[in-house]
DRENDO-1510 file (C-alpha; in Angstrom, 1 decimal, always signed):
<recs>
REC; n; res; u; v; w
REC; 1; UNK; -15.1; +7.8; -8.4 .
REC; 2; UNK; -12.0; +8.0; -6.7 .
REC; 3; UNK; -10.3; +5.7; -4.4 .
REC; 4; UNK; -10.0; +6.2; -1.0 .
REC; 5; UNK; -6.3; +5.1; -0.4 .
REC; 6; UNK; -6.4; +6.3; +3.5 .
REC; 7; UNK; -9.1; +3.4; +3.9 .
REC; 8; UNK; -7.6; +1.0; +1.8 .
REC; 9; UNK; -4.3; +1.5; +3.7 .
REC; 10; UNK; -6.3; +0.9; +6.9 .
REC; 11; UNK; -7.5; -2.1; +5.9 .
REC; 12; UNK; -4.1; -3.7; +4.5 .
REC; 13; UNK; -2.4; -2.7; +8.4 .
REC; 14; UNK; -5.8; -4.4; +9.6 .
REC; 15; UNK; -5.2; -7.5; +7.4 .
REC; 16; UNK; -8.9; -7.0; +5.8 .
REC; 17; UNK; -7.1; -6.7; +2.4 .
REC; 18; UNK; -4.1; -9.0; +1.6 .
REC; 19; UNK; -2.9; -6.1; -1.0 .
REC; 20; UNK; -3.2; -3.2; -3.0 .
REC; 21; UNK; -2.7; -2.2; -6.8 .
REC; 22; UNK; -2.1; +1.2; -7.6 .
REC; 23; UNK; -1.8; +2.3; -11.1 .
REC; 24; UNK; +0.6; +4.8; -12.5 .
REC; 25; UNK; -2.4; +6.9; -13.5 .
REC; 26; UNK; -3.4; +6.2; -9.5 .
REC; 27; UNK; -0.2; +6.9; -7.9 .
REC; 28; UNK; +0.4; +10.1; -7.7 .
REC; 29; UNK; -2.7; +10.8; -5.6 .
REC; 30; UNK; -1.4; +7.5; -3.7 .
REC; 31; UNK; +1.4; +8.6; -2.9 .
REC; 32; UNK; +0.8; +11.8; -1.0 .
REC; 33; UNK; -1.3; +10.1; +1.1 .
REC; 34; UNK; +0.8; +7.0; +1.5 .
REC; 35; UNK; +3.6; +9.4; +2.4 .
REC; 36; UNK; +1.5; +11.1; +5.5 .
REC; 37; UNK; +0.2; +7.2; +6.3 .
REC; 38; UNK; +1.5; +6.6; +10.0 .
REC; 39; UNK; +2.4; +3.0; +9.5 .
REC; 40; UNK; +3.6; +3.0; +5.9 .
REC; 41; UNK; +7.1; +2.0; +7.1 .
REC; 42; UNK; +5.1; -1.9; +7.6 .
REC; 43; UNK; +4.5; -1.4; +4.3 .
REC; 44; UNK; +6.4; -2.8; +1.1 .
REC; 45; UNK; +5.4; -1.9; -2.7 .
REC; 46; UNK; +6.4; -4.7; -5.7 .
REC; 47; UNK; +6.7; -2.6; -8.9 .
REC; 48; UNK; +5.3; -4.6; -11.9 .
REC; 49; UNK; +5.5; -4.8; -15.6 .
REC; 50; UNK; +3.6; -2.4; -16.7 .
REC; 51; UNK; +3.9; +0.4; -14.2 .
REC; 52; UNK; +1.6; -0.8; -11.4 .
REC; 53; UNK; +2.7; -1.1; -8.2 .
REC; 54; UNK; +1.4; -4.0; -5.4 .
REC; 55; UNK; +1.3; -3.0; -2.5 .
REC; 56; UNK; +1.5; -5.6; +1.1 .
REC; 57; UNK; +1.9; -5.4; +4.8 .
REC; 58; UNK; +5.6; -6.5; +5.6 .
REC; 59; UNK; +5.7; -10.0; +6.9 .
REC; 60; UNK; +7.5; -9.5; +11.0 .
REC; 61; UNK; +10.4; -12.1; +11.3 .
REC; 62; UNK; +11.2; -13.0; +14.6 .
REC; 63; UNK; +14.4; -15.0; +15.5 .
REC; 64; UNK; +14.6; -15.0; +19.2 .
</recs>
């Protein structure tokens, strides 16, 4: 069954998730979608050993 990254995305910008592991096998589905995502700029991706890639909603620093 195949993921369904749009949700998934959703639900990291709506803090229901904290993050999101996409495998290389995984990404290149991922990424179209992830590319079309209206918010993916609030969104930062950790490569890790092994190809797979976490992604999290960017922390907003204020310093007013």
């Amino acid at each position: 069954m195949e993921k369904n990254y749009q949700e998934l995305l959703e639900q990291l910008m709506d803090e229901k998730i904290e993050s999101l592991e996409i495998t290389p096998k995984e990404f290149m589905v991922f990424q179209e979608i992830f590319m079309n995502f209206q918010h993916r700029k609030s969104i930062v991706g950790t490569a890790q050993r092994g190809g797979s890639i976490i992604y999290k909603r960017e922390d907003k620093h204020t310093s007013e």
